[in-house]
C-alpha positions as CSV (number, residue, x, y, z in Angstrom):
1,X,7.4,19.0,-33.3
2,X,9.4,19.1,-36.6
3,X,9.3,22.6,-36.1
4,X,11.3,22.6,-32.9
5,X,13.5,19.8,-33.7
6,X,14.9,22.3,-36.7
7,X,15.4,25.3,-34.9
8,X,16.9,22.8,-32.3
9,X,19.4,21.8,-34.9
10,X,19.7,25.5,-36.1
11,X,20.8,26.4,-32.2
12,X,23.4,23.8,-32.0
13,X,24.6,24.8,-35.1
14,X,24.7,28.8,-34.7
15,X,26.7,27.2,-31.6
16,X,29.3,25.2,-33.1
17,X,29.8,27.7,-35.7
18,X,30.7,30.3,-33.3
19,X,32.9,28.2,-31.0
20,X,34.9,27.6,-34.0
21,X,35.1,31.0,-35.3
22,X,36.2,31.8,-31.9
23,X,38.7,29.4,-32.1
24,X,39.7,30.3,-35.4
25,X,39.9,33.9,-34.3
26,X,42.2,33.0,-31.1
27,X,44.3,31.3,-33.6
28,X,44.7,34.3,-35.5
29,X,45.7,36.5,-33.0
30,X,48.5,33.9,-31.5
31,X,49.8,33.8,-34.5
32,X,49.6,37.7,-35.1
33,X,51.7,38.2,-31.5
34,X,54.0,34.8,-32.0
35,X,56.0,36.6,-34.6
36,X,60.1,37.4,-35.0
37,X,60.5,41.0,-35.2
38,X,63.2,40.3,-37.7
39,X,64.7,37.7,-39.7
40,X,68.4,37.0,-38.5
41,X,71.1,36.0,-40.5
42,X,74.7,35.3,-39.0
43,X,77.4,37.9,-40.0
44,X,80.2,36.0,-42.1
45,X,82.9,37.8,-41.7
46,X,82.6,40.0,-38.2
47,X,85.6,38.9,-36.9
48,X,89.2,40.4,-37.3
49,X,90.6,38.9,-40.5
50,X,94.0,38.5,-38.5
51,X,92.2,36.7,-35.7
52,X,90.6,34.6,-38.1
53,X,93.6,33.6,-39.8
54,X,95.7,32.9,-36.7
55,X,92.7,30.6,-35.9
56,X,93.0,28.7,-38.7
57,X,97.1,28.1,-38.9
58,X,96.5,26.5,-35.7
59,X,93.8,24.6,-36.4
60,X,95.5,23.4,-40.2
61,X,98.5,22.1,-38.0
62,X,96.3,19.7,-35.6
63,X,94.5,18.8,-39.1
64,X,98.2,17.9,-41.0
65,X,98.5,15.5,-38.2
66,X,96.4,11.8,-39.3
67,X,94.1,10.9,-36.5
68,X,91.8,8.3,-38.1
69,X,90.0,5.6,-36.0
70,X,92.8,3.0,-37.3
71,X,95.6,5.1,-37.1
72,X,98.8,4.2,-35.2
73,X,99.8,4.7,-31.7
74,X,102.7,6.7,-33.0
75,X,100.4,9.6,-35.1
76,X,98.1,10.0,-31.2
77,X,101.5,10.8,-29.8
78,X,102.5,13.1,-32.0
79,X,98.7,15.2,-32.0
80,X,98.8,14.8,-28.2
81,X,102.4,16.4,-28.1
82,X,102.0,19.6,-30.2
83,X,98.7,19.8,-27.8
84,X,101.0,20.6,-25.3
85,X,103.0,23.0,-27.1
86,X,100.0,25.1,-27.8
87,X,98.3,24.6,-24.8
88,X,100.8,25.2,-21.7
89,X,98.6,26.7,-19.1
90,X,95.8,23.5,-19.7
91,X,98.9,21.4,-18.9
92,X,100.2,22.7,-16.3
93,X,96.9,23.3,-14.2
94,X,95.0,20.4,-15.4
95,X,95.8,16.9,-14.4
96,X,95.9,14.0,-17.5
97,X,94.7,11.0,-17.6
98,X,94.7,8.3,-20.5
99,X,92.6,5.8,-20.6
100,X,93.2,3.7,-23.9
101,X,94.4,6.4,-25.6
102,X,91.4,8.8,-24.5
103,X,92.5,11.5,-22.6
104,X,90.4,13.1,-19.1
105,X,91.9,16.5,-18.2
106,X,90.8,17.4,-15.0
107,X,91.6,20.9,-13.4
108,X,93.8,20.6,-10.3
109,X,92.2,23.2,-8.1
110,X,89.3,21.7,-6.3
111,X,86.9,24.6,-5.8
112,X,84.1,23.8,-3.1
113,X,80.7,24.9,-3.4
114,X,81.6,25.6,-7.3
115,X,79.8,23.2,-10.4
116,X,81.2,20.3,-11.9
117,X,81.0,20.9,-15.8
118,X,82.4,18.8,-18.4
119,X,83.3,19.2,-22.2
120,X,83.4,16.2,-24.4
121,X,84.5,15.8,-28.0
122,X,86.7,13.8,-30.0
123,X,89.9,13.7,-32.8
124,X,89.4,10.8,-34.8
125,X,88.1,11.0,-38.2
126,X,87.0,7.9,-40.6
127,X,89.9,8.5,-43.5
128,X,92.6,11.2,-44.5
129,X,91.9,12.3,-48.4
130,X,93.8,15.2,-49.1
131,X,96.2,17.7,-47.0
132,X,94.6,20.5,-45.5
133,X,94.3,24.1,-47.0
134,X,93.2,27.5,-46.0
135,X,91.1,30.3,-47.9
136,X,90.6,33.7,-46.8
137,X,87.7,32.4,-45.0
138,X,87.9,28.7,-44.9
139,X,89.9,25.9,-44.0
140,X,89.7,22.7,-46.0
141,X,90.4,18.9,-44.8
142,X,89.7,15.9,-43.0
143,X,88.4,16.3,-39.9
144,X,87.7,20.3,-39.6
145,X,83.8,19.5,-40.1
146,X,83.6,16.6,-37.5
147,X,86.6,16.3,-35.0
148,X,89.6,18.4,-34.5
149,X,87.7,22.0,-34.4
150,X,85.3,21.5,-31.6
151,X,88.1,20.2,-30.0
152,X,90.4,23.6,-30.5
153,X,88.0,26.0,-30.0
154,X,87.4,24.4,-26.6
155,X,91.3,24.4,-25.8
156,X,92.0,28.0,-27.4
157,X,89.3,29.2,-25.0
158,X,90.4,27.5,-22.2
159,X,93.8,28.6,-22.3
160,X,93.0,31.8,-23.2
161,X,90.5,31.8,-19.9
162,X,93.8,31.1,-18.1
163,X,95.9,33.2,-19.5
164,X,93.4,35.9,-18.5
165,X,92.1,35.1,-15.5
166,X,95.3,33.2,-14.0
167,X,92.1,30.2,-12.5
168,X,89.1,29.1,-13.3
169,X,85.7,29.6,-11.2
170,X,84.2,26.1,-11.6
171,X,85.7,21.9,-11.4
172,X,86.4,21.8,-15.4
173,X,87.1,18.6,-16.5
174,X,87.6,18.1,-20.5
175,X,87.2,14.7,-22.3
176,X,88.9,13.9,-25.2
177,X,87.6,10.8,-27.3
178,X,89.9,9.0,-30.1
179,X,87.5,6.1,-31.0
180,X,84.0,7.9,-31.6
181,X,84.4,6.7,-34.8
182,X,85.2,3.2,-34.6
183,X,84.4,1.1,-30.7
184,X,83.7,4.1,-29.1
185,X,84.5,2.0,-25.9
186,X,86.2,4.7,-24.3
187,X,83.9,7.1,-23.4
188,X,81.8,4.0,-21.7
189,X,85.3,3.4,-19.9
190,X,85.4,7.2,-18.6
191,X,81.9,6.9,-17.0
192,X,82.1,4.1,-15.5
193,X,85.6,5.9,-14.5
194,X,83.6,8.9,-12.9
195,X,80.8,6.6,-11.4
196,X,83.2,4.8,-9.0
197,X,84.8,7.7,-8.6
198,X,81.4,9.1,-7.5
199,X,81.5,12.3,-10.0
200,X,78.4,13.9,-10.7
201,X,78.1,17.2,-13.5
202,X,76.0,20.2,-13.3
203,X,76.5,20.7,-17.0
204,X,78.1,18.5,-19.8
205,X,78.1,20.1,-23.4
206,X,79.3,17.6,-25.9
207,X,78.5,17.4,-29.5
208,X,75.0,16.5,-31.7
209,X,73.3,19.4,-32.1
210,X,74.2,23.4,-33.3
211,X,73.6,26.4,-35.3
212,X,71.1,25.7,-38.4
213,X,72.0,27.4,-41.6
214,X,68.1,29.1,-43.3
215,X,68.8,27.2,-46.5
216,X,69.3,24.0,-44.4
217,X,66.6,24.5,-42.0
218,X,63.4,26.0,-43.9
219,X,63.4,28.9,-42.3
220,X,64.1,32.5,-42.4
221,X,66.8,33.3,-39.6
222,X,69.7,31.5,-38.3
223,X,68.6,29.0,-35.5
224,X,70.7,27.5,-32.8
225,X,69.1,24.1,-32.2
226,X,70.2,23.2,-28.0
227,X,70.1,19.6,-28.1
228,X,68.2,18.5,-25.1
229,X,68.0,14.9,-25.8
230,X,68.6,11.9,-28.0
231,X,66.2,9.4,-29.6
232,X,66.5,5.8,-29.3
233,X,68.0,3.7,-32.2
234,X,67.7,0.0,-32.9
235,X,69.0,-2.2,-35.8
236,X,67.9,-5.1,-37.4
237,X,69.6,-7.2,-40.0
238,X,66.7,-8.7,-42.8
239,X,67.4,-11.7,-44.7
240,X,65.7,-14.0,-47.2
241,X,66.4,-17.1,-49.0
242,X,67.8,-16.3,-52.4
243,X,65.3,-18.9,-54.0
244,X,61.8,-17.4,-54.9
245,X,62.9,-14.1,-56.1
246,X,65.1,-14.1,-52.9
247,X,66.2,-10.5,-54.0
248,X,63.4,-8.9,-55.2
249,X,61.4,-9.7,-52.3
250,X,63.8,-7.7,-49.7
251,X,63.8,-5.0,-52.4
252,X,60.1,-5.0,-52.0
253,X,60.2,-5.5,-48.0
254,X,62.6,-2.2,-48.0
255,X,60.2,-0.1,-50.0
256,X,57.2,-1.0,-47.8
257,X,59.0,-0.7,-44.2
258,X,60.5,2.8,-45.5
259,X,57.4,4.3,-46.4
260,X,56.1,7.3,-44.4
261,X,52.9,5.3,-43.9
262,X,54.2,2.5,-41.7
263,X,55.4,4.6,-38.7
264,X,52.6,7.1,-36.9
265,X,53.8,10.5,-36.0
266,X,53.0,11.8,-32.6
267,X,53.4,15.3,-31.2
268,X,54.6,15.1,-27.6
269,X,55.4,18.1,-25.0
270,X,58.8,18.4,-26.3
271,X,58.3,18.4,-29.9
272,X,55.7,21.2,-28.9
273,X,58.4,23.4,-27.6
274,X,60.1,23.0,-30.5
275,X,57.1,23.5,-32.8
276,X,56.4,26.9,-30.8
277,X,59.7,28.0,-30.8
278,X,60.0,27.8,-34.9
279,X,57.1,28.7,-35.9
280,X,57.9,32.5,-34.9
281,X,60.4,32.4,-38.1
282,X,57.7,31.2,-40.8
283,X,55.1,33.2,-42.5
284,X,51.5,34.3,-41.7
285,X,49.9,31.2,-43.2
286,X,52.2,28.7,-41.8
287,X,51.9,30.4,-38.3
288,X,48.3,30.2,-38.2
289,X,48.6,26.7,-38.4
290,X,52.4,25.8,-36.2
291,X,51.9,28.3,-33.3
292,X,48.5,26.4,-32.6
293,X,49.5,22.3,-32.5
294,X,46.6,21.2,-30.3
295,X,44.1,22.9,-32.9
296,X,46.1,21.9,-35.8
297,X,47.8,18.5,-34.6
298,X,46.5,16.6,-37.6
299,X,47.8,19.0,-40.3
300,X,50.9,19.7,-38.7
301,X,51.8,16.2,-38.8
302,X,51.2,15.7,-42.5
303,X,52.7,18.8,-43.1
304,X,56.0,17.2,-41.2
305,X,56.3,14.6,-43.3
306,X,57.7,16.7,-46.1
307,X,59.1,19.4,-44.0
308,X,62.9,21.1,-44.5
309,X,63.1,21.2,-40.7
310,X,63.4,17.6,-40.5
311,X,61.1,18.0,-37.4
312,X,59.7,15.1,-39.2
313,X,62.3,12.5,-37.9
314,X,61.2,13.4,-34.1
315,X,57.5,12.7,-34.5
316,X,58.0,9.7,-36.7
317,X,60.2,7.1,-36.6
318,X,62.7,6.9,-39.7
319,X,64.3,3.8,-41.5
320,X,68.1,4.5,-42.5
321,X,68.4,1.1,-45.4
322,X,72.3,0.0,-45.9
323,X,73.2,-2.1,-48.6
324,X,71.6,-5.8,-49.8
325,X,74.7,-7.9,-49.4
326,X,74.4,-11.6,-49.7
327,X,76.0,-14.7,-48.8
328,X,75.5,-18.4,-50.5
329,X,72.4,-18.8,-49.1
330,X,70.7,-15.2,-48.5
331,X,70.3,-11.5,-48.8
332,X,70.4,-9.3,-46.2
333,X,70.6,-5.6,-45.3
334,X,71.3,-3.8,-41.9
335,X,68.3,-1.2,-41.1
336,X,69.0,1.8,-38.3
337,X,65.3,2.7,-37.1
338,X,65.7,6.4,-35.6
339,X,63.2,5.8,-33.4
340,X,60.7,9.1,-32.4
341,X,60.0,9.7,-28.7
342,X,56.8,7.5,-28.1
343,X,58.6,4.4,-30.2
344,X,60.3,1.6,-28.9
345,X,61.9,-1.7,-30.2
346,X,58.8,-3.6,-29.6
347,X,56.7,-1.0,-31.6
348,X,58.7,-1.1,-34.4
349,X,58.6,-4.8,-34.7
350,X,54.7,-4.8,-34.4
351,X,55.1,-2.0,-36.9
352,X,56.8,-4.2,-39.7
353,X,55.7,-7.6,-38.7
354,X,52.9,-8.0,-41.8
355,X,55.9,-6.9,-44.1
356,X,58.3,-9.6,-42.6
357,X,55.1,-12.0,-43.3
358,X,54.1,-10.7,-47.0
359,X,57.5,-11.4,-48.3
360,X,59.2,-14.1,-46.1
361,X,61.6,-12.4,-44.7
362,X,63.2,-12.6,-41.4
363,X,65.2,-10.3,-38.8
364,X,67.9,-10.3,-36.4
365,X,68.5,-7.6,-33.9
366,X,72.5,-6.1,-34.4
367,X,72.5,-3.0,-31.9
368,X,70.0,-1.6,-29.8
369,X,70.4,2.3,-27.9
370,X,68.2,3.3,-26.1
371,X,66.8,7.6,-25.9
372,X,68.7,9.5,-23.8
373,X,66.7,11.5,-20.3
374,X,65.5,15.1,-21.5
375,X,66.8,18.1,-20.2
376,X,64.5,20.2,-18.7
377,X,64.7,24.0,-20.0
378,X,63.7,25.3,-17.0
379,X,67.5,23.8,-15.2
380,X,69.9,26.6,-14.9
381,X,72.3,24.9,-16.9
382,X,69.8,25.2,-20.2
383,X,69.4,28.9,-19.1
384,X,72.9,29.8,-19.2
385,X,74.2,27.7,-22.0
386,X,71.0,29.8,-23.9
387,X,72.4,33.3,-22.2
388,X,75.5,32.9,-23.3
389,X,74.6,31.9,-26.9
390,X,72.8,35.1,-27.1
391,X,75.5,36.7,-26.2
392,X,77.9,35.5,-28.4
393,X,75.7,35.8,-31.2
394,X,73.6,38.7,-31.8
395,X,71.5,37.8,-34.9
396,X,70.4,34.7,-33.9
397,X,66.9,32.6,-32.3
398,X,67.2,29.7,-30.1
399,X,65.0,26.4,-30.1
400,X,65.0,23.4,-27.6
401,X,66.0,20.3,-30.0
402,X,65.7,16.2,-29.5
403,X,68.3,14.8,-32.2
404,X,67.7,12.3,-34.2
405,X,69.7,9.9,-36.5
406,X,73.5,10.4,-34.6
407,X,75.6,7.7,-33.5
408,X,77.2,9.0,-30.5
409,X,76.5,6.9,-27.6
410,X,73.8,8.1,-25.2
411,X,75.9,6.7,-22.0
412,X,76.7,11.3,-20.5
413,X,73.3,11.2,-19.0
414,X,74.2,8.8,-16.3
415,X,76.6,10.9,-14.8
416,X,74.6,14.2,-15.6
417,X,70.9,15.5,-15.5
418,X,71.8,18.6,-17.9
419,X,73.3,17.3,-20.9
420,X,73.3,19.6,-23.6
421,X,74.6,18.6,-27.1
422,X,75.2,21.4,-28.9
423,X,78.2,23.2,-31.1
424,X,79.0,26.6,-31.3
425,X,80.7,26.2,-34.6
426,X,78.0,26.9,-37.9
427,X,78.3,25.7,-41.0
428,X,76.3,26.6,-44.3
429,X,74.0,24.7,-46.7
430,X,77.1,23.9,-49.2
431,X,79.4,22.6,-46.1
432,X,76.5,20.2,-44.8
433,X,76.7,18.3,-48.3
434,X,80.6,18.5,-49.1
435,X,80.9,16.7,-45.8
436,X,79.0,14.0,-47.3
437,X,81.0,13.6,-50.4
438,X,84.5,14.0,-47.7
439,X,84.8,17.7,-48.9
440,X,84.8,18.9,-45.2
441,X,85.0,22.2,-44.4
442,X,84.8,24.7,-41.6
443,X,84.6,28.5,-41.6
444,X,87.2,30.4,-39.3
445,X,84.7,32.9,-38.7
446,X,83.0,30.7,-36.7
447,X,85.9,29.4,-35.3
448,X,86.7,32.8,-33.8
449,X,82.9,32.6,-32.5
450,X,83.3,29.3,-30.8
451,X,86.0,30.2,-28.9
452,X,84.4,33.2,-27.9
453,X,81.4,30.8,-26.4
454,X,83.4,28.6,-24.8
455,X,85.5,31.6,-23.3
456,X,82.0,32.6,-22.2
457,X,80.5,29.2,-21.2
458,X,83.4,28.9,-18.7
459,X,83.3,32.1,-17.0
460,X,79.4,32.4,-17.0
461,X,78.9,28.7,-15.3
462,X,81.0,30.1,-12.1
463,X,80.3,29.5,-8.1
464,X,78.2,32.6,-7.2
């Protein structure tokens, strides 16, 4: 009897052993075939120099000109004037439309049976800190890393489209936003403008999302992340009473609640594509283990946490901490929770509750937004915007992306089922963190390639 209950044991052993050495072995070979050919790294200087440095004299005068979200009525007039110096053809084929200051340029031929697309972006910047400058391959000031150059490289190629082409093949319309930055009540305005008015896109692209420098990223190759969606964000203001170690208990209470412990991470059908996508750039090892996230769903989660890639702040919802201010009575501080896919605002409050408990503190909710509709990648409007990058950029991998932990309002997907927020313009390692110390930066190689995309875009997404 002991006899057979051994070899019994032995069997369903031998068994489980070789199931998992076949798994292990399927693993293997996925990872083996789920490989980049090559690593890809984006030219720097592919463009004509004198292309390049007509791009940027342009670009440095729209810079010269202050458009900060408290800036005057007066300095608006003056960006929106030399606009239609260098822009003619946009004028005279587009109609204009201000609403509080934002401008809606909608082109005047309606073309039946052709798509609605729309290009959003804005020219305000938080503060002005030095006049602008140009290198041989840069060009330096406010508002070149976030503002004014999405913004040209859409008009350049727009113009140049028509200049070409003497019309357009699709219903263009072009939003341009001057409060991103501070209300950002005018882009709610022009929805609720294109809802009464019944307007419906088959493509938006507006900002979030773009090319990923290697350094930046963790990988090998350049990657252009297509932003597909955006993540819910909620924020709560935590006080306490400044008696009983008032202070040192919401010093306490922010360590705990920003710990990576307190939020679970969760790999969801999205994040997978993502996952699969980037896990062609890494080595053998980290292959093995990326290319197979139902085997290795665990792992890959812990591995996240610590992760270059920042794929992290999709599976796991993230605490952004401002600063402990205080009043007569309390401290407080204002926390942003990025919020991951499978999180909401009643989550994150069952989440922290034992912290608010252990040190007496209390919350108030300030803002609340919720995650935007994903875009499927199987629409055409992913397919092209993906063609066309390809095209415009040979060395180069694409990935589907949900963004995390931006402040642009999630309002384009109720006038749209294809949103895609992404940026043609790339910017290195060293760019990413001058911007953060207002050191901003943008390379006019890639503002040649921008216009290129959008020249592209335009012509590509075209009645058939």
């Amino acid at each position: 009897m002991f006899l057979n209950f051994f070899r019994d044991i032995g069997i369903v052993t031998s068994i489980v052993l070789c199931v998992i050495l076949v798994i292990l072995f399927i693993c293997l070979i996925k990872a083996l075939i789920l490989c980049n050919k090559d690593i890809k790294i984006l030219p720097k200087n592919d463009v004509d120099k004198n292309v390049r440095f007509s791009y940027g004299k342009k670009l440095e005068e729209l810079v010269r000109i202050a458009t900060t979200s408290n800036e005057t009525a007066e300095q608006y007039h003056e960006f929106r004037e030399k606009l239609k110096k260098e822009y003619p053809l946009i004028h005279q084929n587009f109609d204009k439309e201000r609403i509080d200051g934002n401008a809606v340029f909608t082109y005047k031929r309606k073309i039946e049976g052709a798509p609605n697309i729309l290009y959003a972006t804005h020219i305000d910047s938080k503060i002005i800190l030095e006049e602008p400058y140009m290198t041989q391959k840069h060009l330096y000031g406010s508002g070149t890393y976030d503002a004014k150059a999405l913004l040209f490289v859409i008009l350049e190629a727009i113009e140049n489209v028509l200049r070409e082409d003497k019309v357009l093949n699709n219903n263009l319309t072009i939003v341009m936003t001057k409060d991103d930055e501070d209300s950002r009540e005018g882009e709610d305005k022009i929805i609720d403008k294109f809802l009464r008015e019944g307007k419906f896109f088959d493509l938006i692209i507006e900002e979030g999302s773009g090319i990923m420098d290697p350094i930046s990223s963790g990988l090998r190759s350049h990657y252009a992340f297509i932003g597909i969606g955006v993540t819910g964000e909620v924020t709560f203001r935590f006080k306490t009473s400044k008696a009983a170690k008032g202070e040192a208990r919401l010093q306490n209470f922010i360590f705990e609640i920003s710990s990576s412990q307190v939020f679970k991470a969760k790999i969801d059908k999205q994040t997978r594509m993502t996952i699969k996508a980037i896990a062609r750039d890494m080595t053998f090892s980290n292959r093995i283990i990326y290319s197979n996230s139902l085997v290795f769903r665990g792992l890959i989660k812990r591995f996240l946490d610590n992760d270059q890639v920042e794929l992290s702040r999709v599976l796991k919802t993230q605490a952004r901490v401002g600063e402990v201010l205080e009043n007569d009575t309390d401290y407080y501080v204002d926390v942003v929770f990025e919020l991951a896919n499978h999180d909401n605002v009643a989550e994150v409050l069952c989440a922290i509750d034992k912290y608010m408990l252990k040190y007496s503190v209390e919350y108030e909710m300030i803002a609340s937004k919720e995650g935007t509709r994903i875009t499927s990648t199987k629409t055409k409007a992913y397919k092209t915007v993906t063609k066309v990058i390809k095209d415009n950029f040979d060395d180069i991998y694409i990935a589907p992306w949900i963004i995390t932990s931006i402040s642009e309002n999630r309002e384009y997907d109720r006038v749209s089922d294809n949103v895609i927020r992404f940026s043609p313009l790339y910017y290195s390692h060293n760019a990413k963190i001058n911007r953060k110390t207002n050191n901003e930066y943008v390379s006019l190689n890639s503002l040649a390639k921008g216009v290129s995309f959008f020249e592209k875009l335009t012509r590509e997404y075209s009645k058939r």
